[in-house]
C-alpha positions in Angstrom: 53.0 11.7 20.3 54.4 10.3 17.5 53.6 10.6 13.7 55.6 9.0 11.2 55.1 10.1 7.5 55.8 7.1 4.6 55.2 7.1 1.2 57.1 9.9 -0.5 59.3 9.9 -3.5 60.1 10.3 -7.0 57.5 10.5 -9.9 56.7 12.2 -13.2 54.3 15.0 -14.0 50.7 13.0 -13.7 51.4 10.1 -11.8 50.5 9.2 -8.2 51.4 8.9 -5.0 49.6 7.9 -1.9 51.6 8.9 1.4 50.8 7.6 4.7 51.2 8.8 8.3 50.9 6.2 11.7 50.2 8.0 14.9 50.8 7.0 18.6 50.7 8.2 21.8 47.4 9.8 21.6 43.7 8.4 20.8 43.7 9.0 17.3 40.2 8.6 16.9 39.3 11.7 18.5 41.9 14.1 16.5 41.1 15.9 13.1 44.3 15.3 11.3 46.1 16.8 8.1 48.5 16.9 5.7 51.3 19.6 5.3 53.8 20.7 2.9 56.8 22.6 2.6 59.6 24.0 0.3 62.7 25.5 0.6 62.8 29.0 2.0 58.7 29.1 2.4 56.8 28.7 5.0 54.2 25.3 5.4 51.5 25.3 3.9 48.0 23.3 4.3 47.0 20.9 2.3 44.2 18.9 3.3 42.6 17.7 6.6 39.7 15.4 8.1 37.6 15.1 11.2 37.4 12.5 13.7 35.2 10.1 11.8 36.7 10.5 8.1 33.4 12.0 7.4 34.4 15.8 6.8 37.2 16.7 4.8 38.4 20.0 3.8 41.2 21.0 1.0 43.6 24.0 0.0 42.5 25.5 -3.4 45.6 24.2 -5.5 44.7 20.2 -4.7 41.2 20.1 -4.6 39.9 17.4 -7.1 43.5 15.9 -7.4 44.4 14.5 -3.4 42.1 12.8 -1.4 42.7 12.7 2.2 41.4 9.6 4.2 41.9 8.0 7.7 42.0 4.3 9.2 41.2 4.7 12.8 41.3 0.9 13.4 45.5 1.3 12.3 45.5 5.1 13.3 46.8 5.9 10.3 46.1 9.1 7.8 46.3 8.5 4.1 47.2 10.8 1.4 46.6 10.3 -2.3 47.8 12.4 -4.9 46.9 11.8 -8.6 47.4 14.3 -11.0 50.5 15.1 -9.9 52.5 18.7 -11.1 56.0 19.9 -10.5 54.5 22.4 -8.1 53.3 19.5 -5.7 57.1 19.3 -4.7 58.0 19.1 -1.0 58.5 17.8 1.9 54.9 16.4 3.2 53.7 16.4 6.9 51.4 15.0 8.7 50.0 16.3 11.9 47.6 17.3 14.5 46.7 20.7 13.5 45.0 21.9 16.1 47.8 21.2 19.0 50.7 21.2 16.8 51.8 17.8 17.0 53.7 17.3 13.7 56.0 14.1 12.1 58.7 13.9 9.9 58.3 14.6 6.7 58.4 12.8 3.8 59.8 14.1 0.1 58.0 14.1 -3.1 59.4 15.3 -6.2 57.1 15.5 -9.5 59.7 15.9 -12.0 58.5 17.4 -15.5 
């Protein structure tokens, strides 16, 4: 399984970012996938994640109403869109197959104040 993360980098304090993730070696289509994130010296934390179908989604607390989390089974690919961005969004952003622990590199996104 492979899971490459795109997408990440620089931007200031209320701007966006949408970060994508392409999957293979697996049928993505039957996988809930998420999203990730992790700074230095903590562990990861969840952010988002969605079913099979893109038709349940679920989000931590301190992105609700700000990411949206989508998927593209037709590219096998999971989206990512951040709006509203803070400094405390910050990290290195994974995507993954939560629920066998197949995880990508991440990529880095920096909200600068």
């Amino acid at each position: 399984v492979q899971l490459q993360a795109s997408g990440g980098g620089l931007v200031q304090a209320g701007g966006s970012l949408r970060l994508s993730c392409a999957a293979s070696g697996l049928t993505f289509s039957n996988y809930v996938m998420g999203w990730f994130r992790q700074t230095p010296g903590k562990e990861r934390e969840f952010v988002a994640r969605i079913n099979w179908s893109g038709s349940s989604t679920y989000y931590a607390d301190s992105v609700k109403g700000r990411f949206t989390i989508s998927r593209g089974n037709a590219k096998n690919t999971v989206y990512l869109q951040m709006d509203s961005l803070k400094p405390e969004d910050t990290a290195v952003y994974y995507c993954g197959v939560p629920d066998y622990g197949y995880w990508g590199q991440g990529t880095l996104v920096t909200v600068s104040s």
